[in-house]
Residue frames relative to the residue before (quaternion, step in Angstrom):
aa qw qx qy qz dx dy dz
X 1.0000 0.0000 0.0000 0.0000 0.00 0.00 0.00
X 0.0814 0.7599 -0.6448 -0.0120 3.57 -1.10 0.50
X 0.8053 -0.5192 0.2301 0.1704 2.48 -1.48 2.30
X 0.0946 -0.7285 0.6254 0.2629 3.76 -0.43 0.30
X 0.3543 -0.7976 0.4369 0.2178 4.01 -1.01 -0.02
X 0.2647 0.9378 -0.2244 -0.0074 2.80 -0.38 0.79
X 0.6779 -0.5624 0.2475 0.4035 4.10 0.28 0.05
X 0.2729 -0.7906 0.5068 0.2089 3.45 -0.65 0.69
X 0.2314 -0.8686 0.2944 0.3245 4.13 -0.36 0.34
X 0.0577 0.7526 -0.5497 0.3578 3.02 1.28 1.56
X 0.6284 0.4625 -0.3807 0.4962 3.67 0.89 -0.78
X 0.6563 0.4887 -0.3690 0.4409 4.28 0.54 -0.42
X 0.2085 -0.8194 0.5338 0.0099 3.61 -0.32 1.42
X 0.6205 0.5115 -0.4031 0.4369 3.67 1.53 0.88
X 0.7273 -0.4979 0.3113 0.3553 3.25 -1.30 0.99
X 0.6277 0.5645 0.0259 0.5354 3.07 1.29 -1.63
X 0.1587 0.8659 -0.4742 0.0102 3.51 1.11 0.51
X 0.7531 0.5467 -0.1185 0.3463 2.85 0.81 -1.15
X 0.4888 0.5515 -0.3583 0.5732 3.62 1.51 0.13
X 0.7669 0.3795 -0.2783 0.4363 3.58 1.05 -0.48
X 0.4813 0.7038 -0.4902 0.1807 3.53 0.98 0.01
X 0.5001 0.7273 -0.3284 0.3362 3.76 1.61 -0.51
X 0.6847 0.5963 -0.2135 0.3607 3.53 1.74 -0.73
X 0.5097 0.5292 -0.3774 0.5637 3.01 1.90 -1.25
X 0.3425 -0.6770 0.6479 0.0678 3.39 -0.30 -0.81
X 0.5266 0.3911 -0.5178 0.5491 3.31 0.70 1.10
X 0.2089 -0.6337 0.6984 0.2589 3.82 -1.50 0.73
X 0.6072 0.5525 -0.4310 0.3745 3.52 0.00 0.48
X 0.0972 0.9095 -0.3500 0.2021 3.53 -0.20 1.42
X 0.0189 -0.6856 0.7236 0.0778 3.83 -0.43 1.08
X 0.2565 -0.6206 0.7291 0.1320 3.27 -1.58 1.34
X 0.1769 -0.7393 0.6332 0.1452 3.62 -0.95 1.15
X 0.4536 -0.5631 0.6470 0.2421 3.65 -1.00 1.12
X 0.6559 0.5579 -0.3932 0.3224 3.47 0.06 -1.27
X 0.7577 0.3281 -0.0444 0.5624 3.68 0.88 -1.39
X 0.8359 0.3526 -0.0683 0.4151 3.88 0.08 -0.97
X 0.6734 -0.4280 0.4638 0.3850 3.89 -0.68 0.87
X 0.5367 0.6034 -0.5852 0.0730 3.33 -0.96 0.08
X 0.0281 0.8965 -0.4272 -0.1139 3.72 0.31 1.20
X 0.5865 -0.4389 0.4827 0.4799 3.46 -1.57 0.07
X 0.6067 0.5070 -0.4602 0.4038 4.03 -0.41 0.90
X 0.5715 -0.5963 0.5222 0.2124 3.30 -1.21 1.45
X 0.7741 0.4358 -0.3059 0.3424 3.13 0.34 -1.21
X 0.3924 0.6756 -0.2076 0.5886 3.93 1.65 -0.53
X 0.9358 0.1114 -0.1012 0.3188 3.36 0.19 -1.05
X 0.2370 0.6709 -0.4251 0.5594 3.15 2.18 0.66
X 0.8525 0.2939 -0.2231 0.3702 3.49 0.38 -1.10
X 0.5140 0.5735 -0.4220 0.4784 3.47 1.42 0.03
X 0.3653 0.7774 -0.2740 0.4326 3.85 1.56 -0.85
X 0.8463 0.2580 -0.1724 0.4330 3.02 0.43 -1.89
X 0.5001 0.6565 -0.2876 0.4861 3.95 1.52 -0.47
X 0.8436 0.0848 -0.2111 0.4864 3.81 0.66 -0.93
X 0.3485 0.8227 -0.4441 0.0666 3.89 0.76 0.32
X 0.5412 0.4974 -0.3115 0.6022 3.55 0.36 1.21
X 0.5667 0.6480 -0.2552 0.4403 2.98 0.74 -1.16
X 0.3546 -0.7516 0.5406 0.1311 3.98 -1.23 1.03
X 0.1037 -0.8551 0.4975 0.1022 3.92 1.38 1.20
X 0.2997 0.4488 -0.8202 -0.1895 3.18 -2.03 -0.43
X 0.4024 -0.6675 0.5875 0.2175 3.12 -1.80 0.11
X 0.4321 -0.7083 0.5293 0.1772 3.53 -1.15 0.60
X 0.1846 -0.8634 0.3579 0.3040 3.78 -0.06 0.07
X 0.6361 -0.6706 0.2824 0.2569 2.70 -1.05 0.67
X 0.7924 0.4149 -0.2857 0.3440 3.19 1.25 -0.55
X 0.7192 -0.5753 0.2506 0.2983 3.91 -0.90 0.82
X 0.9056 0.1718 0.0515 0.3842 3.21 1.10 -1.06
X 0.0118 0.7856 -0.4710 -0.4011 3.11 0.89 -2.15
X 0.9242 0.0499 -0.0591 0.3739 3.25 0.19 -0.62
X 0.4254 -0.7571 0.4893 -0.0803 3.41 -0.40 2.33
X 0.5245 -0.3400 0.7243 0.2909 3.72 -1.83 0.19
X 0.7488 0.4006 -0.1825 0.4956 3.67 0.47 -0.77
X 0.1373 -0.8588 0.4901 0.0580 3.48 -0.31 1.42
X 0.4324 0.4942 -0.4759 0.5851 3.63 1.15 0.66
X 0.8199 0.2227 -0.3864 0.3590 3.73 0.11 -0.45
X 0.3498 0.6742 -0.5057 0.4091 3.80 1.81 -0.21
X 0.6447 0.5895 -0.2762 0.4007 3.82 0.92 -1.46
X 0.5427 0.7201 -0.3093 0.3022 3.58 1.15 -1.12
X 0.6641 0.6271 -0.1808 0.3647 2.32 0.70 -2.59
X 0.8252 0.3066 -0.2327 0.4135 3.26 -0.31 -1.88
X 0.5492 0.4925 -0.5630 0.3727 4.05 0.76 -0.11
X 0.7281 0.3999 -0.4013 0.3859 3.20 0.39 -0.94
X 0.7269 0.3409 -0.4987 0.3266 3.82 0.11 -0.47
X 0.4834 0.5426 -0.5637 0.3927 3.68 0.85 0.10
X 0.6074 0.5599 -0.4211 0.3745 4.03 0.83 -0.78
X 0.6510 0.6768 -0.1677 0.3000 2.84 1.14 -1.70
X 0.5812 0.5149 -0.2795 0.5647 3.45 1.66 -0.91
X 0.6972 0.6428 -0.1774 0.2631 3.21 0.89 -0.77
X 0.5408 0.5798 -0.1853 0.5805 2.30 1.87 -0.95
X 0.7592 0.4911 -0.2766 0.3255 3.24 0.98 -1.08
X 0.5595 0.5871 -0.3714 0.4520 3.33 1.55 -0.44
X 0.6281 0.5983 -0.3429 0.3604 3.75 1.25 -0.90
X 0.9317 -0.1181 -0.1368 0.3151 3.06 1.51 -0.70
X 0.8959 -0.3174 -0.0740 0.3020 2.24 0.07 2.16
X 0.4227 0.6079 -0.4721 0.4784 3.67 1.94 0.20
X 0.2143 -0.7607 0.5876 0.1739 2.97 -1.93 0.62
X 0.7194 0.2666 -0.3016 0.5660 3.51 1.55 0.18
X 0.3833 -0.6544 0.6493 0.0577 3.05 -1.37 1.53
X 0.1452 0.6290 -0.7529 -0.1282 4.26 -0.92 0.29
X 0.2404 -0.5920 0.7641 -0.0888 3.11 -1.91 0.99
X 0.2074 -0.6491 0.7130 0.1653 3.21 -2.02 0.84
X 0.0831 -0.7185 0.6720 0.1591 3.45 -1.70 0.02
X 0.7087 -0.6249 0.2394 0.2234 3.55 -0.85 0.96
X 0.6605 -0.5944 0.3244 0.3243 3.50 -0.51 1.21
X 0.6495 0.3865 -0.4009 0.5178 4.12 0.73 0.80
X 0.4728 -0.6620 0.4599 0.3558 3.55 -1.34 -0.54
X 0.5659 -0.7243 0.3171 0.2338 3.05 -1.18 1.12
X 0.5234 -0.6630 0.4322 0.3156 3.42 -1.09 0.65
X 0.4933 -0.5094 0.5076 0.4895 4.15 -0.79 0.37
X 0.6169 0.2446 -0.6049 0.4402 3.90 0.21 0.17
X 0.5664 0.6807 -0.4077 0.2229 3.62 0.23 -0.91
X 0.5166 0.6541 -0.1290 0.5373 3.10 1.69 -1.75
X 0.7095 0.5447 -0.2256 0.3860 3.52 0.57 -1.21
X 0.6920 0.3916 -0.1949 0.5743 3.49 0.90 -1.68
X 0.7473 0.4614 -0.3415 0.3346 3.77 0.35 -0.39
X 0.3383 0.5977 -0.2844 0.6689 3.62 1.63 -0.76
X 0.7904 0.3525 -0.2410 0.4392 3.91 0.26 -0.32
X 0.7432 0.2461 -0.3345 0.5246 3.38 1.40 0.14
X 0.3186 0.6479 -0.4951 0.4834 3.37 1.51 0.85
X 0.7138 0.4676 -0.3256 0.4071 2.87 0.45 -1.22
X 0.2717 0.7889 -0.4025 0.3767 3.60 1.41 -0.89
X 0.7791 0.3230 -0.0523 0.5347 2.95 -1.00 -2.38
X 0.7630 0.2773 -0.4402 0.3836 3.93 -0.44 -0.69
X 0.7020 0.4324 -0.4611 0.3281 3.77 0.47 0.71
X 0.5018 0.5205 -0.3723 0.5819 3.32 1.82 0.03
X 0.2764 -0.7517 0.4414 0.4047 3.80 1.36 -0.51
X 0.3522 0.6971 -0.5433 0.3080 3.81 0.78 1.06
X 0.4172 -0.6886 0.5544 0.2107 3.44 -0.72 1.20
X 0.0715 0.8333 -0.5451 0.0582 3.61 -0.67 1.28
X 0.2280 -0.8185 0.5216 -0.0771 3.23 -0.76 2.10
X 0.5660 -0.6709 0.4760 0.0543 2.94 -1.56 0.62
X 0.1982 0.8378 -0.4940 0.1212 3.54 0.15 0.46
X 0.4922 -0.7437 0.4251 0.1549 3.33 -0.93 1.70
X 0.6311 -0.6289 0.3285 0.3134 3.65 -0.85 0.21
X 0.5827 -0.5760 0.3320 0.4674 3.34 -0.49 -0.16
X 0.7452 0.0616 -0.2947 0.5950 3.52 0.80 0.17
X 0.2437 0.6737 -0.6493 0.2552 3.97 -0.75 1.26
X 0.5477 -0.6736 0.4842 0.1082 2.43 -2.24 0.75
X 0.6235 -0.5257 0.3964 0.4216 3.86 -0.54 0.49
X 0.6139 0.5777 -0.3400 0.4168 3.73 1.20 -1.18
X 0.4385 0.8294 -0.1609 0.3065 3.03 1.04 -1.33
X 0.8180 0.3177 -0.0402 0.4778 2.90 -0.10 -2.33
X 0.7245 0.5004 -0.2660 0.3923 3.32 0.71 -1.14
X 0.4213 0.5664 -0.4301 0.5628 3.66 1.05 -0.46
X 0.6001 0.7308 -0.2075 0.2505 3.76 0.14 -0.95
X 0.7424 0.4216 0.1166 0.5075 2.68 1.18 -2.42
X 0.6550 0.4772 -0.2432 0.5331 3.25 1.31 -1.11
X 0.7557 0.4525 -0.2915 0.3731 3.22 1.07 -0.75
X 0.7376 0.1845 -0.2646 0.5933 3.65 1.46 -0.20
X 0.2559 -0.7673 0.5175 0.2791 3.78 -0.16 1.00
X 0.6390 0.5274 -0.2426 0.5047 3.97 1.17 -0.50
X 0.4966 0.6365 -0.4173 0.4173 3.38 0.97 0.31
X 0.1519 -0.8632 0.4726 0.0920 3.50 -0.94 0.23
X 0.2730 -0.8880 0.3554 0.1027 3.83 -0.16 1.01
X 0.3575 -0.5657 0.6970 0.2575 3.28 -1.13 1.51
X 0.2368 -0.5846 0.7734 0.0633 3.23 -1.50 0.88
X 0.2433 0.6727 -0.6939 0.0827 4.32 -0.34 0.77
X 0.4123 -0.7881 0.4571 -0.0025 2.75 -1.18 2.07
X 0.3666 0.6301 -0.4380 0.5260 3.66 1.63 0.13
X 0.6899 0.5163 -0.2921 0.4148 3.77 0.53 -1.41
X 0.6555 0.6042 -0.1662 0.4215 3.24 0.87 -1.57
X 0.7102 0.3805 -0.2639 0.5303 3.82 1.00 -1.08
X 0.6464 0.5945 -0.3726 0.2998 3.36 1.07 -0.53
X 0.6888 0.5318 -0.2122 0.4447 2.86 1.15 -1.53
X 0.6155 0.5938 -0.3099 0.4152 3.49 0.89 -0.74
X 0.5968 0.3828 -0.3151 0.6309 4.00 1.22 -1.18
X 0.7041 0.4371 -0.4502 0.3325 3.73 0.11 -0.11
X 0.4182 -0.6697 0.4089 0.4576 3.44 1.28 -0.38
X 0.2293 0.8029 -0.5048 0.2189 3.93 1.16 0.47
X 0.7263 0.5524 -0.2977 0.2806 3.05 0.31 -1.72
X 0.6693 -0.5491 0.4718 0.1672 3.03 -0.10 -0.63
X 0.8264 0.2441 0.2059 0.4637 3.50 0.97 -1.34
X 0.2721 -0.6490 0.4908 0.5137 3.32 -0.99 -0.95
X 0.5472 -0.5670 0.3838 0.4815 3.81 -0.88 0.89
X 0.6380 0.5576 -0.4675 0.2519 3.63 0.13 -0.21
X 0.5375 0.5087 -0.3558 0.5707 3.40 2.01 -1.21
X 0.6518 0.6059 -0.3296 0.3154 3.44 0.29 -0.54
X 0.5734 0.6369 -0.1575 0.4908 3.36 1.13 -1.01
X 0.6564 0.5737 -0.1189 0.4752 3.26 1.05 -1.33
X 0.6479 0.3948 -0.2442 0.6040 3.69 0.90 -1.33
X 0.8727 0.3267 -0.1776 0.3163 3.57 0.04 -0.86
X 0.7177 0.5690 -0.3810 0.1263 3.61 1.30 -0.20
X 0.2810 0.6805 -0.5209 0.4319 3.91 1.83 0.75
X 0.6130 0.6150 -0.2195 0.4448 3.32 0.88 -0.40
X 0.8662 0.1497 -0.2215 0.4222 3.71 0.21 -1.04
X 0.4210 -0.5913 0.6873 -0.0262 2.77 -1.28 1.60
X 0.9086 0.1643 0.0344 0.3824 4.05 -0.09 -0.53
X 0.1883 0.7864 -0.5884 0.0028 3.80 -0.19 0.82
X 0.5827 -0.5566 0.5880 0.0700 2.58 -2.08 0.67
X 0.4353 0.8423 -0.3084 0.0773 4.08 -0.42 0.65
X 0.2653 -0.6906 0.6560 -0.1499 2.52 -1.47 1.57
X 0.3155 -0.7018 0.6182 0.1602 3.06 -1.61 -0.46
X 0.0343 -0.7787 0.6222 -0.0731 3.94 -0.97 0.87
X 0.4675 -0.7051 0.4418 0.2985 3.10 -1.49 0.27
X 0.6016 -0.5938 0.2511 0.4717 3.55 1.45 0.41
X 0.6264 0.4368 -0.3891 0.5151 3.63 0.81 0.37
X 0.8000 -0.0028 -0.0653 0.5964 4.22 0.42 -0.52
X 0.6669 -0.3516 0.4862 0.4418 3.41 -1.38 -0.15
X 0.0779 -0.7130 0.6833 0.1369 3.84 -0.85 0.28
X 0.1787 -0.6855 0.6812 0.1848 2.96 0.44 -1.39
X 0.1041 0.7341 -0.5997 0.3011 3.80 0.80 1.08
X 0.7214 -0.3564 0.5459 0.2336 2.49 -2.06 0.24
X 0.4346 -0.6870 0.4071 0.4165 3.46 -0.53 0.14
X 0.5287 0.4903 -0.4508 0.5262 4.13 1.35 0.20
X 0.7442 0.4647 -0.2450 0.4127 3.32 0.53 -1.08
X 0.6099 0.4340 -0.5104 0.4233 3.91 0.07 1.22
X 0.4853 -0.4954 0.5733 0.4363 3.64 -1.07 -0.72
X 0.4990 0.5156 -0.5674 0.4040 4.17 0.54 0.24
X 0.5696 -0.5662 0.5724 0.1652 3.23 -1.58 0.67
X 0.0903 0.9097 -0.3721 -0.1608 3.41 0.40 -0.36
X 0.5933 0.5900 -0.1852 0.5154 2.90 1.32 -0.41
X 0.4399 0.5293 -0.3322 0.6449 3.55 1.50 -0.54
X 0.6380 0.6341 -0.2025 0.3873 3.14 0.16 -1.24
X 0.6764 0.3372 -0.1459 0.6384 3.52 0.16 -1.23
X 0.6642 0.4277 -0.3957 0.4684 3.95 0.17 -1.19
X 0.6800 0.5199 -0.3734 0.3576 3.81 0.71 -0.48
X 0.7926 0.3471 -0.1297 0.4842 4.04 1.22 -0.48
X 0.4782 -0.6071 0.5297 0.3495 3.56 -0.95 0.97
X 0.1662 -0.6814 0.7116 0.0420 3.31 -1.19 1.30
X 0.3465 0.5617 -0.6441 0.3866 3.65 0.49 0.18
X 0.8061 0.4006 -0.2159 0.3783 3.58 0.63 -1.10
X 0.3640 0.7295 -0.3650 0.4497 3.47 1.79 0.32
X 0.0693 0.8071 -0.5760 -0.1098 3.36 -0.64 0.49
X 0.8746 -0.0848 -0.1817 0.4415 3.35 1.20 0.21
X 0.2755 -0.8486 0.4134 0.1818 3.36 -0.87 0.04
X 0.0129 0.9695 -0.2444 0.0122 3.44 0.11 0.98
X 0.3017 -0.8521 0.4080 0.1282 3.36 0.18 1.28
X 0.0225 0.7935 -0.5905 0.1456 2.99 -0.88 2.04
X 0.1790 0.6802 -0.6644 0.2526 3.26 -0.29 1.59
X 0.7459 -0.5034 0.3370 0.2767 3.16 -1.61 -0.17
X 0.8046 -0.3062 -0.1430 0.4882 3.39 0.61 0.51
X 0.9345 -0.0667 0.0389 0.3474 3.44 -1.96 -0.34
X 0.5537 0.7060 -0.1508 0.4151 3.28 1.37 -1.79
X 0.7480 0.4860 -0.1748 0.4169 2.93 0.26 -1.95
X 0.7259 0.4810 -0.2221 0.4387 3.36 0.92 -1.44
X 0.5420 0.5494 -0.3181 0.5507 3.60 0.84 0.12
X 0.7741 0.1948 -0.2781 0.5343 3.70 0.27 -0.47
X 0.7754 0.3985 -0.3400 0.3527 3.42 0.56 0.01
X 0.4056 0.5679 -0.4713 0.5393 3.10 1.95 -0.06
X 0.8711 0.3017 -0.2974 0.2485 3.70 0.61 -0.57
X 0.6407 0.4527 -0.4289 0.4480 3.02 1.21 0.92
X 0.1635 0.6908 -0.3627 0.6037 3.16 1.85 0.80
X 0.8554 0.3281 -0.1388 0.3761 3.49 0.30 -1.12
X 0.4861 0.7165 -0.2101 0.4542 3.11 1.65 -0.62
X 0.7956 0.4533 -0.0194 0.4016 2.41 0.86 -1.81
X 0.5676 0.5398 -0.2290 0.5779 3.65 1.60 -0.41
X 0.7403 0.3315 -0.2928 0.5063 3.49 0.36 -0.93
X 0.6991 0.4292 -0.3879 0.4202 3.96 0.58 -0.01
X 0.6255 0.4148 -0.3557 0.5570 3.51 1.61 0.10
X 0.8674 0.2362 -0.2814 0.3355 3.28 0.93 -0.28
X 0.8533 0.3252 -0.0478 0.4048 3.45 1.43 -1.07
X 0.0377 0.9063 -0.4141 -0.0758 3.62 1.71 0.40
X 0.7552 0.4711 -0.1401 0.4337 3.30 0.85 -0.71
X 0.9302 0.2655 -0.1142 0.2264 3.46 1.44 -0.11
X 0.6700 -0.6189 -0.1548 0.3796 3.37 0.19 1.79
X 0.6763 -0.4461 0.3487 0.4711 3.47 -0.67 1.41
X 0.6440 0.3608 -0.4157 0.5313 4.19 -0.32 -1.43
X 0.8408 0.3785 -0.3446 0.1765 3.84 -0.61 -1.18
X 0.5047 0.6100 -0.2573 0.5541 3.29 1.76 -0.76
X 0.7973 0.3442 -0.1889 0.4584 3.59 0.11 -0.82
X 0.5242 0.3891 -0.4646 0.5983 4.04 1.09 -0.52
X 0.8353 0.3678 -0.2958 0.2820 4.05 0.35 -0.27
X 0.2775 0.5481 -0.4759 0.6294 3.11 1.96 0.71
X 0.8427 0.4145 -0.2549 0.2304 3.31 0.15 -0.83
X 0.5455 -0.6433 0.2637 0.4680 2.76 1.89 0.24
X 0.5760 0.6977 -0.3492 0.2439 3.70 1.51 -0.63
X 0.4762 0.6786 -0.2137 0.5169 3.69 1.87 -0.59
């Protein structure tokens, strides 16, 4: 398999996001809840339907954490990612990514969440895991061990951060190692190792390309560029693409290689 690329609509500063996704011109698409319309109503998500059909979705959730000191908003959490599947099943997405809160989970926690796996694996939506922007290798891996059916956003912005902050835990390379049977889906950007930027993917101190040279992308199913806007997504889609078709397709023609980055293939 090779990763298609593809844009996140965190970069589309209109209510109406979805009416504009024909301009950007990528079919590859994480809808972010956090940023972008996406409501709990049939009648709402009929008419988004008719705006992204074609289109290669996953959805980001919307919600921050899941599981709170506060046992009314722990309850929240896990309603909404059950909707959130729902949503995803209404339209038509088959990867869900999701955060969980900077500590480790308790065996009930484990218990109630293992219950919305199970969820998504009856709607057949592939539901991943993706650490925060500042975490700890222990962490993640607790996570992984703890759901073998789980599947990891790897976002290399988070990963450089946490690492220049001294979070992580490791070096990113040990890290890489433990976790790359696992990722199925990255996130990318680029930072200077002290906050999220959200850079371009030249404009940080992260190797990326090391990186990437360091994990089986056969097992990649996407890559999504999450920076800060349109621009950004343009030069780093093209060095994304470069950077994909010399690892994967040397021999085959620029148009077919790139219409299948784009997801258009």
């Amino acid at each position: 398999m090779i990763p298609k690329i593809g844009i996140t609509t965190q970069i589309i500063n209109e209510a109406k996001w979805y009416k504009c996704l024909n301009s950007l011109g990528y079919q590859t698409v994480e809808i972010n809840r956090l940023s972008s319309k996406l409501f709990l109503d049939m009648y709402f998500l009929e008419k988004v339907k008719r705006y992204t059909r074609g289109y290669d979705l996953s959805i980001h959730s919307g919600t921050r954490g899941v599981f709170h000191p506060n046992a009314t908003f722990t309850n929240a959490d896990l309603a909404v990612l059950t909707a959130e599947l729902d949503m995803c099943s209404i339209l038509g997405v088959e990867q869900f990514v999701f955060h969980l809160n900077c500590e480790m989970l308790t065996v009930e926690n484990k218990k109630r969440l293992k219950d919305v796996i199970n969820y998504a694996a009856d709607l057949n939506i592939m539901m991943m895991y993706e650490s925060d922007s500042n975490f700890t290798a222990h962490d993640t891996y607790d996570v992984l061990e703890s759901f073998n059916d789980l599947g990891y956003v790897l976002d290399i912005g988070h990963l450089n951060n946490s690492s220049g902050k001294r979070l992580l835990g490791c070096d990113m390379d040990d890290f890489i190692r433990n976790v790359k049977s696992r990722v199925v889906y990255i996130h990318a950007s680029n930072n200077c190792g002290t906050r999220d930027d959200h850079f371009g993917l030249n404009n940080g101190t992260l190797d990326w390309e090391h990186i990437l040279d360091s994990l089986d992308l056969s097992k990649v199913n996407k890559i999504i560029i999450e920076v800060r806007n349109i621009a950004m997504v343009k030069n780093s889609f093209g060095d994304l693409e470069s950077y994909i078709m010399s690892r994967f397709m040397l021999n085959s023609p620029l148009k077919m290689v790139s219409g299948f980055l784009h997801g258009g293939v």
